[in-house]
N, C-alpha and C positions, 0 to 999 in steps of 0.2 A: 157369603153375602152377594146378592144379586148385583152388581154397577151397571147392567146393559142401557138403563133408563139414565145413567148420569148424560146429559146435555154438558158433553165439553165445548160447543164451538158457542152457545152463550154464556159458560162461564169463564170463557176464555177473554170474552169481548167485554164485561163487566170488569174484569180483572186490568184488562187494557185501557179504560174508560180512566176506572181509577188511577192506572198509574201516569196516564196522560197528566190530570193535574196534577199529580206531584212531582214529574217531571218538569211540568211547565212551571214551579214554583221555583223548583232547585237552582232551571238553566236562568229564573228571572233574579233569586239569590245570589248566584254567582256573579251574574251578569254585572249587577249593582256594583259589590264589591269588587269586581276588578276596575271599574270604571272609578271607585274609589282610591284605592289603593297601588292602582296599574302593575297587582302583581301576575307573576308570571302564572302563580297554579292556578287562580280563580282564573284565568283567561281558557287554559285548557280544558279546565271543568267546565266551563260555560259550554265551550265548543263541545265537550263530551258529553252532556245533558241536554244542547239543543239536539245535537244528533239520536240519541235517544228519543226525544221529541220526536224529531221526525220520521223515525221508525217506528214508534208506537203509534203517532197518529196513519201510517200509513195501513199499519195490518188492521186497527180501530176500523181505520176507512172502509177496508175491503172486508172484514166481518160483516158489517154491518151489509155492505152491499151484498154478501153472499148467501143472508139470509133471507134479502127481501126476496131477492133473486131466483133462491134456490138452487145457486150455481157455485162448485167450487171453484178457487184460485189455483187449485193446482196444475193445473193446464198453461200458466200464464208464468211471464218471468217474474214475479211477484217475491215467491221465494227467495230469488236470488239478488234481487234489490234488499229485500228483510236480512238476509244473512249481512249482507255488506256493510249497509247502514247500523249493524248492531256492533260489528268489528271495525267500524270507523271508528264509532262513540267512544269501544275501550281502546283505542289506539290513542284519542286525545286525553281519555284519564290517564291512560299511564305514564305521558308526555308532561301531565303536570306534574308530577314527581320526581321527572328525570332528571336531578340538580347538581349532580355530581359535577359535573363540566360544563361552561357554559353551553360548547357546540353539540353536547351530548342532545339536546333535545332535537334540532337541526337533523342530526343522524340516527335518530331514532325514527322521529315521525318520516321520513324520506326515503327508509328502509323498508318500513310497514306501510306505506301509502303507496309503493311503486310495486307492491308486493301486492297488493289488495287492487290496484290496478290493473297490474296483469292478469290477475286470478279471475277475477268477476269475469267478465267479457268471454273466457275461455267455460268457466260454469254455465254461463248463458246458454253460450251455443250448443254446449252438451245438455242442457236443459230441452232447448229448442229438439235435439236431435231427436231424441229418447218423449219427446212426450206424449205417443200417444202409446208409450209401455204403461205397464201396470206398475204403480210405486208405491215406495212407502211416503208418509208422508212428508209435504215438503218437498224435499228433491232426492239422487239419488247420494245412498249411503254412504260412498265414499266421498262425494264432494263436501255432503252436509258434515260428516266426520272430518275433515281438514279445516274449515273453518271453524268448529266446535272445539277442537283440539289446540286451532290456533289463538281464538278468543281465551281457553285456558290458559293455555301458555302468556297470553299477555296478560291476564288476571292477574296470577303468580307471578310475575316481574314487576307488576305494580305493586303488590305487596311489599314486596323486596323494597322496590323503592322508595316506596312510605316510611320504612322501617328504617332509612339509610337516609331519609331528610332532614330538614330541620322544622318543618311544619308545627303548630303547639298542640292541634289535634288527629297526631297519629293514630295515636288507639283508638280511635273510633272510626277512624277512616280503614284502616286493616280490619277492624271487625266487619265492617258494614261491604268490604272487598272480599273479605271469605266467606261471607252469603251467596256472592255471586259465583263464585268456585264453584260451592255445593252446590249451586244453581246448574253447572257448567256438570258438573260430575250426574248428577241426576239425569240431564240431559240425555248425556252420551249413551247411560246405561239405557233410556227409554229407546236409543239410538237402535239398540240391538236387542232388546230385552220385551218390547212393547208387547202385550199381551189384552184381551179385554180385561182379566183380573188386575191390571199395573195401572188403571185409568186413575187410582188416586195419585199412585204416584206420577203420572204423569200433571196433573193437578198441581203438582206441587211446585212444578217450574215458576208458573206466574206469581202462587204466592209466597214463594221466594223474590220475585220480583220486587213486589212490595215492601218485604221487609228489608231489601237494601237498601229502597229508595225510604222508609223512614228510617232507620239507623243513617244515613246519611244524611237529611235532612238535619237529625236530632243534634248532629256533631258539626255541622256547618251555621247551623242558627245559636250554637253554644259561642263556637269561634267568635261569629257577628257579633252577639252579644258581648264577649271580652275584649273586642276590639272597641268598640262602643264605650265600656267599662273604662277603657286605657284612654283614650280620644279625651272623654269628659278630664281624667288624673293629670291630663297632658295639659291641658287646657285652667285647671283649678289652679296647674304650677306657676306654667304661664301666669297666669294672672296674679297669685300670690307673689309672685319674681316680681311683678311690676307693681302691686302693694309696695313692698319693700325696699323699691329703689327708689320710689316716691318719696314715702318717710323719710328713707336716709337722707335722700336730699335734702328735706324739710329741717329735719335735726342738724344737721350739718350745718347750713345755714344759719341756724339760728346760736350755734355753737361757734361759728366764726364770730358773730356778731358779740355775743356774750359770754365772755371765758371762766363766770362763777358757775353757769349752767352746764359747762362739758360734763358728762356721763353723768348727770340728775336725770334724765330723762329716763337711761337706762335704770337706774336703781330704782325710780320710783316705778316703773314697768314691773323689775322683779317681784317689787313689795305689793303691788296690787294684783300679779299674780298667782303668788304665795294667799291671799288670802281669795282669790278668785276659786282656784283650785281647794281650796277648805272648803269655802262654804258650795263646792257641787255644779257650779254652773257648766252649763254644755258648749261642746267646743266650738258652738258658732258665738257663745256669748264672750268667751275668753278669748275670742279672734276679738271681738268688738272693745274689749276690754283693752286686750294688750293696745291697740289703734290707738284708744282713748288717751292708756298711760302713758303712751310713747310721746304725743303730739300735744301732753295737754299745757305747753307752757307754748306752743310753736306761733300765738299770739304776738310774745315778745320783738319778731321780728319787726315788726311793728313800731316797737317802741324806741326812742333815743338811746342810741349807745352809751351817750355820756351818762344817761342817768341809768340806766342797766348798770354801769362797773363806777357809780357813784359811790367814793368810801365814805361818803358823811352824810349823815340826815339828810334825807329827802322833806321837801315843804311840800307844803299841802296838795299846790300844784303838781308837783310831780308824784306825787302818792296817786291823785287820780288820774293822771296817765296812764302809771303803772296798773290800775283797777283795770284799766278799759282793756288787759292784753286777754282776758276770756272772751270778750265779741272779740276782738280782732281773730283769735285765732277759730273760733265756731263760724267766721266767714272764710277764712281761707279753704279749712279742710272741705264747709259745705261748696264751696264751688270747684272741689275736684269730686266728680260724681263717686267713684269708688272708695273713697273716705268720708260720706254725706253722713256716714248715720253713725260716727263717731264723734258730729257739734255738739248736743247735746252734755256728751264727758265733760268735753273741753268746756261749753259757756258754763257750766255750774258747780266748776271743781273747787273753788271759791267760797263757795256758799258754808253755811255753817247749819247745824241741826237747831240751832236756839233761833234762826232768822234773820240773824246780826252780820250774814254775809254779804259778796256779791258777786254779781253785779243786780239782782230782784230782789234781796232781801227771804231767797223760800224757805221753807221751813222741814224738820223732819222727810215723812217719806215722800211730799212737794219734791225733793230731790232727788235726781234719777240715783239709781243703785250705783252701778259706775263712776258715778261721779263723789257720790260718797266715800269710796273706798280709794279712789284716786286724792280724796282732798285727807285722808288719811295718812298715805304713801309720800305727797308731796310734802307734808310735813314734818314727816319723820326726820324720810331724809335730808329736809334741808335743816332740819338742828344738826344732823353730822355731818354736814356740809361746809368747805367754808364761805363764808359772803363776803362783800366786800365794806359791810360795816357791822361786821360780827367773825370770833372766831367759831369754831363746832364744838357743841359739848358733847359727851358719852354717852356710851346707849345707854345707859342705866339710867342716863338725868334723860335723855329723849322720851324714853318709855315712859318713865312717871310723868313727864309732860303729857303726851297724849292720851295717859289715863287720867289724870286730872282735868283733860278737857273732854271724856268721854260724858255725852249726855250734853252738851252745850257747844261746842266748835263738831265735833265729832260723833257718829256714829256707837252706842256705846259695844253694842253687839260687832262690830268690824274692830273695834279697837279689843277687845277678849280674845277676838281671831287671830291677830296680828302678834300681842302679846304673846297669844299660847304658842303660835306659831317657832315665835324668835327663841322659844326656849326657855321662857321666863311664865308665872304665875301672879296673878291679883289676890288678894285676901281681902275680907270685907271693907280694912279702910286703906283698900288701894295703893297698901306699900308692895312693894315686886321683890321677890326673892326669886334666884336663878333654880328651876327647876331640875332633876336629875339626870 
């Protein structure tokens, strides 16, 4: 097959183009997240991606100039800035993985920078010497081979030290570092091997290029994203922590206040979410539920102590006292924003399916779900509760209570739930036998 007509110095600059933006995504990727996180590898990567940067746009640069032109760069120190700036860039990746010790990075990069310092300057001048010999390209072959060898060599130590991190996406950073190796190996061999027939293989340096810089891209935007992922979990916690030291405060309080209510609050929580959980509801609504069950008496604080732990009949007046603690407490929780959309439970836990409740009188499914199963819950348990002008009867008299009041006080379809739930069974005329 003929290659003489392959145009490598415009497909080489296409090739450069491309990798120009994806280099300037990677070094602006990186950039971000160390600025985020102020860790030590995104800083290195930054610096080893802008320099990248800046070496691709530089040979970009002079392609493009040397077309218009008609002039090559090999005449010029050109090369020898390109070799540098490409063995700067893998000097700072491999700096970000050096983690083993802290001062390890310090003596790493100040090893290879003082190294790379000396070395330029002396290529120069022999560049400068020699350039009106005939060469191969780029510069001469033993230079270009020292830093080719040397770029390998720090490739392969980066590996290593990827592999010897704690970073969470090694393997794809090793993978996307042994493209460049092959990258590195190909090289060498066009180094000595270059022939018209090898012109694909020499092709293949850049789009190796490429595929390191998207394999890398691929495993640093994964990273971002799980860090992202984590950030939102940290945050959901957070917030959930501070739900619940709200609450507790809330209960707490109102459990100083009222010592028939200590851990009603909790039981009727469990019982509403024993049948929350039956009938399917999703876990944003069981968040909203449990809120509901926990707070839905938190009203009370509200109310007179003395008639709270009252052991004898309550008068008329203090019965509607006691009515008013569902608005009392559907204003409390609405005026802490993060517990706003749990008033609802609270104002209508009260309420009864026949209408006969309160504090509106609503009726059927007029009442919210929540609060349904909440005015279920609260019932239960306060038959096995003790009060302070009642003892507690047995599950077995509680259960036939609130199947007897299924269809008129109560939901009859939440009371079947409940029922089936605790282990027990209805038969047509609503006598409960313990099931198996």
């Amino acid at each position: 097959m003929d290659y003489s007509n392959f145009d490598y110095i415009n497909f080489r600059l296409y090739i450069k183009i491309f990798s120009f933006v994806i280099a300037l995504l990677l070094t602006q990727m990186t950039l971000v997240e160390w600025r985020r996180f102020r860790n030590t590898v995104y800083k290195y990567l930054a610096l080893g991606f802008g320099t990248m940067l800046l070496q691709i746009s530089l040979i970009a640069g002079i392609s493009i100039y040397s077309i218009i032109s008609d002039t090559s760069y090999n005449t010029s120190l050109i090369p020898v800035a390109d070799h540098a700036l490409r063995t700067l860039s893998y000097i700072f990746i491999g700096a970000a993985f050096v983690t083993a010790k802290p001062d390890y990075h310090s003596r790493f990069l100040l090893v290879n920078l003082a190294l790379l310092i000396l070395f330029t300057p002396f290529v120069g001048a022999l560049w400068l010497h020699n350039s009106n010999a005939i060469q191969p390209p780029f510069m001469g072959i033993v230079e270009e081979s020292f830093y080719e060898l040397w770029n390998t060599f720090l490739l392969i130590y980066t590996i290593t030290a990827i592999s010897k991190s704690d970073v969470h996406i090694k393997q794809g950073l090793i993978i996307s570092t042994s493209v460049l190796v092959v990258k590195q190996l190909i090289h060498l061999t066009n180094i000595y091997l270059l022939t018209d027939q090898s012109v694909l293989f020499l092709a293949a340096e850049p789009a190796l290029l490429i595929l390191y810089f998207y394999a890398t891209i691929s495993t640093i935007h994964k990273e971002i994203i799980g860090n992202i992922i984590q950030a939102d979990k940290e945050k959901t916690m957070v917030k959930e922590k501070s739900y619940q030291d709200v609450i507790r405060a809330l209960i707490t309080s109102l459990e100083a206040k009222d010592k028939y209510t200590r851990g009603h609050s909790d039981r009727v929580t469990e019982y509403a979410m024993l049948i929350g959980n039956k009938l399917g509801l999703t876990p944003e609504e069981l968040t909203k539920l449990y809120c509901g069950a926990i707070l839905h008496d938190i009203g009370k604080i509200g109310i007179d102590e003395g008639i709270l732990n009252n052991p004898l009949s309550l008068g008329d007046d203090e019965i509607t006292r006691i009515k008013k603690h569902p608005e009392i407490g559907a204003k409390i929780v609405s005026s802490i924003d993060s517990l706003s959309y749990v008033a609802p439970a609270v104002l209508y836990h009260h309420e009864r399916i026949d209408g006969t409740g309160y504090p509106f009188g609503l009726k059927g499914a007029e009442i919210p779900l929540h609060a349904r199963i909440i005015a279920l819950s609260d019932a239960f348990d306060a038959m096995l509760s003790v009060r302070s002008y009642r003892n507690p009867v047995s599950k077995q008299t509680a259960i036939n209570e609130i199947i007897s009041g299924a269809g008129t006080q109560f939901d009859s379809d939440l009371v079947k739930v409940l029922v089936d739930e605790l282990g027990f069974s209805m038969d047509n005329n609503k006598a409960v036998t313990r099931t198996a």
